[in-house]
Structure formats: structure tokens, C-alpha cells
C-alpha positions in Angstrom: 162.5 122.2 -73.0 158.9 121.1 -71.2 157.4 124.8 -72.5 159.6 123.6 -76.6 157.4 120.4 -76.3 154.2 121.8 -74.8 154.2 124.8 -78.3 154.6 121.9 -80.5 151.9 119.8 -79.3 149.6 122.5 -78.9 150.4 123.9 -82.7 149.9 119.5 -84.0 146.9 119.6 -82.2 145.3 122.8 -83.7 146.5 121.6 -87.4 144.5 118.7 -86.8 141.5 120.5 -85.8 142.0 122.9 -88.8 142.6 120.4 -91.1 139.7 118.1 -89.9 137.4 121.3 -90.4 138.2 122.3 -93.6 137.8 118.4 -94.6 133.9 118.7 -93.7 132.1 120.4 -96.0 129.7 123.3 -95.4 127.3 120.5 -96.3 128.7 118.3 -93.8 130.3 115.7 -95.5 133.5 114.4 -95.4 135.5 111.2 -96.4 135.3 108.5 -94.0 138.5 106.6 -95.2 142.4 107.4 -95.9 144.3 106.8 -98.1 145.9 103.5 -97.9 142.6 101.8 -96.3 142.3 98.2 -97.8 138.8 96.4 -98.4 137.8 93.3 -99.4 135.1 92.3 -101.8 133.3 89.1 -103.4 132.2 89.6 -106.9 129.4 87.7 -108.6 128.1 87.9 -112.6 125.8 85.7 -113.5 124.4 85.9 -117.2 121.7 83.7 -117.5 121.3 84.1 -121.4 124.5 83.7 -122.1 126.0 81.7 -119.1 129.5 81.3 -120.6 130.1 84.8 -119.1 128.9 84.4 -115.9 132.2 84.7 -113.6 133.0 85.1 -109.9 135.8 86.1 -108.1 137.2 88.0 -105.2 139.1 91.3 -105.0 140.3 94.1 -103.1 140.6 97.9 -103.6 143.2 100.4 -102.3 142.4 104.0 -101.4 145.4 106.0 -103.6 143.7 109.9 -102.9 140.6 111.0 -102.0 139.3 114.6 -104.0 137.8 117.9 -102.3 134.5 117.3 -101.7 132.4 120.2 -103.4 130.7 122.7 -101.0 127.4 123.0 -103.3 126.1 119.2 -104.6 122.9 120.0 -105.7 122.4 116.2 -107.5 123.5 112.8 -108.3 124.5 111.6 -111.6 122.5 108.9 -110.8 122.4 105.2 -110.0 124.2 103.0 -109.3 127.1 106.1 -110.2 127.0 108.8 -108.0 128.9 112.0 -108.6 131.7 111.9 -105.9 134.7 109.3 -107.1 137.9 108.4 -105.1 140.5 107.1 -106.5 141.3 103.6 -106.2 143.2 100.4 -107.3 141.2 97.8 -107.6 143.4 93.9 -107.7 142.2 90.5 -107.6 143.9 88.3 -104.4 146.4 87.8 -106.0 147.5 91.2 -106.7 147.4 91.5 -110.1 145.2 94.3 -111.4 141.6 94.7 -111.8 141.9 96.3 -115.4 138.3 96.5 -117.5 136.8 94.3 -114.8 136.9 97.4 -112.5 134.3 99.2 -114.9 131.3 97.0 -113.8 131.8 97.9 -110.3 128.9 100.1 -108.9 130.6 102.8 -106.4 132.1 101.3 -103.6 132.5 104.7 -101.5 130.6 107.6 -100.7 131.4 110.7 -98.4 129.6 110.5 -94.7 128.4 112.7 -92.5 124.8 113.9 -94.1 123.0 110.7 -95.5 120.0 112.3 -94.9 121.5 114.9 -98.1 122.0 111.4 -100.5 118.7 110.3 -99.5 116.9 113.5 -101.1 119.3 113.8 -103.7 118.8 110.2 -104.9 115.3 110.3 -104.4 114.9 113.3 -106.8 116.2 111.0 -109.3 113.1 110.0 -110.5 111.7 113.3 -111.2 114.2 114.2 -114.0 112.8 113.8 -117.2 115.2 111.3 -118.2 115.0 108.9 -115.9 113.3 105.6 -116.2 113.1 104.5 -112.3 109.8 104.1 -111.4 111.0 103.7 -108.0 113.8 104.6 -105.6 113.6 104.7 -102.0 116.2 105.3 -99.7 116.8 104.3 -95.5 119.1 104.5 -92.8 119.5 102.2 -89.7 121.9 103.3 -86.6 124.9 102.0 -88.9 123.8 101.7 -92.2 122.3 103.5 -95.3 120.6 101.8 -98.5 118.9 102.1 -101.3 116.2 100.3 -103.4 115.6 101.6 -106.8 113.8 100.6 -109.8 114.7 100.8 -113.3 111.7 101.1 -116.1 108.7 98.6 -115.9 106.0 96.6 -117.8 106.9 95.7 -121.3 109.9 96.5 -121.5 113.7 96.5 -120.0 113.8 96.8 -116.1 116.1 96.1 -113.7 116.0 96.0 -109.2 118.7 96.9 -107.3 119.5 97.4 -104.1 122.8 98.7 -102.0 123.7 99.2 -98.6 127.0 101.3 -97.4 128.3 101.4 -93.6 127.6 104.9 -92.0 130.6 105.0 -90.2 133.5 105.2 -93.7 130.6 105.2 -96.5 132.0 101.6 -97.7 130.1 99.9 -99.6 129.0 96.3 -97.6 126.6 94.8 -100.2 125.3 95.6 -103.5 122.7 93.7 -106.0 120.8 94.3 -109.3 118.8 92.3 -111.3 117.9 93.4 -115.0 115.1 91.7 -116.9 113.6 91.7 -120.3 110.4 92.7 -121.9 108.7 89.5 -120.9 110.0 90.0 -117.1 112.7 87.2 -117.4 116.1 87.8 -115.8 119.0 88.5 -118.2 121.9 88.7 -116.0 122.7 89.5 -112.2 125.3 91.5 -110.3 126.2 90.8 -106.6 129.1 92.0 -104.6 129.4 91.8 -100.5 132.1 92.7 -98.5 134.2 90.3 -97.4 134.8 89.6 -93.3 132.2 92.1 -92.5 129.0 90.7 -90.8 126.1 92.9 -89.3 125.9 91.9 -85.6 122.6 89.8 -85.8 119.9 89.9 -83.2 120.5 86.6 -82.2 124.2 87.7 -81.2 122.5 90.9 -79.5 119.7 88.6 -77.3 122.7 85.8 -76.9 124.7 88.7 -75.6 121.6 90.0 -73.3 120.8 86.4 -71.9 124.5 86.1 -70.8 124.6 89.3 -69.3 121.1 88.3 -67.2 122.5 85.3 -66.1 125.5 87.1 -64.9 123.6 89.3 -63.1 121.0 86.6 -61.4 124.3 85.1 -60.3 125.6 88.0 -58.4 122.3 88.6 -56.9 122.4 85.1 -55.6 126.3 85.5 -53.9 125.1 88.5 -52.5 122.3 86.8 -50.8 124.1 83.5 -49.7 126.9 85.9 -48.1 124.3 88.5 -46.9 122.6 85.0 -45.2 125.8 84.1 -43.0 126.0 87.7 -41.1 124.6 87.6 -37.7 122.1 90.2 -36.9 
């Protein structure tokens, strides 16, 4: 019976381990989420020549599969769309669907594991004849990756944007463009943040450090009070 249990273990262990390998690509990305994961996001549109469409609202996506990743991405579509899509339900809170509303969402997921491969391939967005950005620069911090690009420039239609996705699942925590006419006026603005996420601030991290020295400053003084009372 102990040997029955010990082969199945051993055989559940090595399908994860297969099934984990041939999940990375030969690039080395892979999806950072499952399917069911659940996010929350805040959504603002404001239209500041016609404000009557300006809206704001919160929602939430579902993750229903998650597609092969190809071995051989060579470019990006380009901004804010890149090429890799999941599929996913988008609701408001109260459940009831997204619908058209989902359309003027930028994408909320990428595959992890090689940022350093987005960063090149986004970059070399602006050397495509076609495109219009005068400007896109990418960067990573220990658990983050963002972009800043922008879209065309004097006399004529432009637009800034800026997004930033965690590195750990490739969700996207906060995204925001800008697009402005010929005269450099803004016509409208997008902004969507992830809800109940928060970037540990530096204040947390030197609160954090302070406690932790007085901790320490307190043991040191114990062990010298106690140290005091034993007779030589």
C-alpha cells in the first residue's frame, strides 16, 4: 500500500514538473495567473469636450482560459494592445456584464518571466514606419514593469500614457493616457488602478526598519541589565 501511494505521488509530481515546463516558453515566458483568478479594477473616463460622457465605475475580470503562448514573438501589435490576449469576463460589482464597455480597456495581462523581451519589443515600436510615438521607454523595479510612451507631437493629435503591471502574475496595477489636440489641450482621459493593491511605500519600509532597531536596542539593553547582576 505505502510503495501504491509512494508511485502515485512520485508520477503527480513529475506531471507537474512536465506540465510547468512545457507552460514556459523557449522564450521564457509563461502565464502568471489561472484560470478562475479574480481582480479588481477602478475605471475612470473623463471627456473634457464633451463631459456628458465622462463616466466612472468599478469592475472586475475573471480569468476563463489562458492560450499557448507562441515560442517565436518577434513583435508587439503595439500600444496600449499587445499581441498575447487571455480570455476574460469582464463584470461591473454587481455582476452584470461588462459588454462594449470592455473594448476601451487597455490589456490587463501580460505573460511573465522575460520583461526584459517586452521591453525591446515595445521599444522597437517606434521604429516601424507606421508608428507615430515619438517616444516609448520602458523599466522594471524588483516587482514591477512599466511603460511610458508617446503618441505623435507638435501640431497635431498626441496622446501620454503610461502603465505599470506587477512582475510576479503580469496584472495590470495602474494604467493612464492622456490625448490632446492640435493646440496641446486635453480631449479626454483614461485611468484605471487596481483595486486593494498598494505598493509597500518607503515610509512603511523605514517605519518597519525603525521598529525593528528599537527592538534590537531593547534586547541589547536586557542583555546588559542581566549580564550586570552575575557575580564575577
Amino acid at each position: 500500500m505505502k510503495k501504491k501511494t509512494l508511485l502515485f505521488t512520485t508520477m503527480c509530481v513529475l506531471l507537474f514538473i512536465v506540465s510547468s515546463a512545457v507552460a514556459t516558453t523557449s522564450q521564457g515566458l509563461e502565464w502568471g495567473i489561472v484560470v478562475e483568478d479574480h481582480f479588481d479594477f477602478h475605471f475612470r473616463y473623463t471627456d473634457y469636450a464633451e463631459p456628458v460622457y465622462s463616466k466612472t465605475f468599478d469592475f472586475y475580470f475573471e480569468v476563463v482560459s489562458l492560450p499557448v503562448i507562441s515560442d517565436s514573438i518577434s513583435a508587439v501589435q503595439g500600444i496600449p494592445y499587445l499581441n498575447i490576449t487571455t480570455d476574460l469576463d469582464f463584470y461591473y460589482t454587481n455582476s452584470t456584464a461588462l459588454g462594449t464597455m470592455s473594448a476601451m480597456l487597455p490589456k490587463l495581462v501580460l505573460p511573465i518571466g522575460n520583461w526584459a523581451l517586452w521591453t525591446t519589443l515595445l521599444e522597437n515600436v517606434i521604429f516601424h514606419e507606421e508608428a507615430e510615438y515619438s517616444l516609448i521607454d520602458a523599466s522594471e523595479s524588483s516587482s514591477t514593469w512599466s511603460y511610458l510612451a508617446r503618441y505623435g507631437g507638435n501640431d497635431m493629435f498626441s496622446g501620454d500614457g503610461t502603465a505599470t503591471y506587477l512582475k510576479d502574475n503580469g496584472v495590470l496595477t495602474y494604467y493612464h493616457w492622456v490625448a490632446y489636440n492640435e493646440a496641446g489641450s486635453p480631449i479626454y482621459e483614461y485611468e484605471i488602478s487596481r483595486v486593494g493593491y498598494e505598493p509597500v511605500s518607503l515610509v512603511f519600509i523605514l517605519g518597519l526598519g525603525g521598529i525593528g532597531l528599537v527592538v534590537v536596542i531593547v534586547i541589547v539593553l536586557f542583555a546588559k541589565k542581566r549580564s550586570s547582576r552575575v557575580p564575577i
